[in-house]
C-alpha positions in Angstrom: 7.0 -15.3 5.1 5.3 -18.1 6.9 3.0 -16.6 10.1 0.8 -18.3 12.4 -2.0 -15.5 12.0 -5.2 -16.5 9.8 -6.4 -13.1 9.0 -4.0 -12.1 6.4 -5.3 -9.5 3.6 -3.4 -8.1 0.9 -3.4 -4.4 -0.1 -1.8 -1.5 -1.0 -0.2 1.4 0.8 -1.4 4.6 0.5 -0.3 6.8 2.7 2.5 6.5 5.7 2.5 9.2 8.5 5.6 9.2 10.6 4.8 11.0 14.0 7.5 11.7 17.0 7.8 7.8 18.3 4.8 6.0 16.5 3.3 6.4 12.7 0.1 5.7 10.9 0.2 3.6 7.4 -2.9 3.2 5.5 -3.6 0.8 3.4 -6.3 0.1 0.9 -7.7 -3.4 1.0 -10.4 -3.3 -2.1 -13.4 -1.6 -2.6 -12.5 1.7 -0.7 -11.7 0.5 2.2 -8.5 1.5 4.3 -7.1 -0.3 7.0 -4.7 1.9 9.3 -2.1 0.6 11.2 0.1 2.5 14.0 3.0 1.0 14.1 6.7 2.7 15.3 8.7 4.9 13.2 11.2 1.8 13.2 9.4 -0.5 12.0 7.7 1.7 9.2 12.1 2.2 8.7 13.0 -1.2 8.3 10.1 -2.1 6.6 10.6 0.4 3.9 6.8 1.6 3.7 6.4 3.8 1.1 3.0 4.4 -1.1 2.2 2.0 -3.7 3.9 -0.3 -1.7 2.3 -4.1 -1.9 1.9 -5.8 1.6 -0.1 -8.0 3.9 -2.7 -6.7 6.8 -2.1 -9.3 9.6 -4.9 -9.4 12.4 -4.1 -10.8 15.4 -6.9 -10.0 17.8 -7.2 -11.8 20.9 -10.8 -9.5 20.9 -12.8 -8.2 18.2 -15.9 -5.6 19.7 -18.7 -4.3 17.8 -20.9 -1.6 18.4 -23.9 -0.3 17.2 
């Protein structure tokens, strides 16, 4: 899969929670840390998300804020 987006890191999924329209998928990116990603209930469909699952965390941010 060739993508435009720089920000590209690899993981694994552990956890997917479908909800009524949209569902959360968590995915551990290294040392502890999860990345969570609501995406639809299609999408995590066609995709075939499941736990254990190997994919790619694309960021495409036209913003990034941080707060202290």
């Amino acid at each position: 899969m060739k993508i435009s987006a720089r920000n590209q890191i690899s993981g694994t999924v552990t956890a997917v929670h479908p909800g009524a329209v949209n569902g959360s998928v968590h995915v551990d990116i290294g040392n502890g840390t999860i990345v969570t990603s609501n995406i639809t209930n299609e999408a995590i469909a066609d995709l075939e998300l499941a736990v254990g699952d190997r994919v790619t965390v694309i960021v495409k941010a036209s913003d990034v804020l941080i707060g202290k």
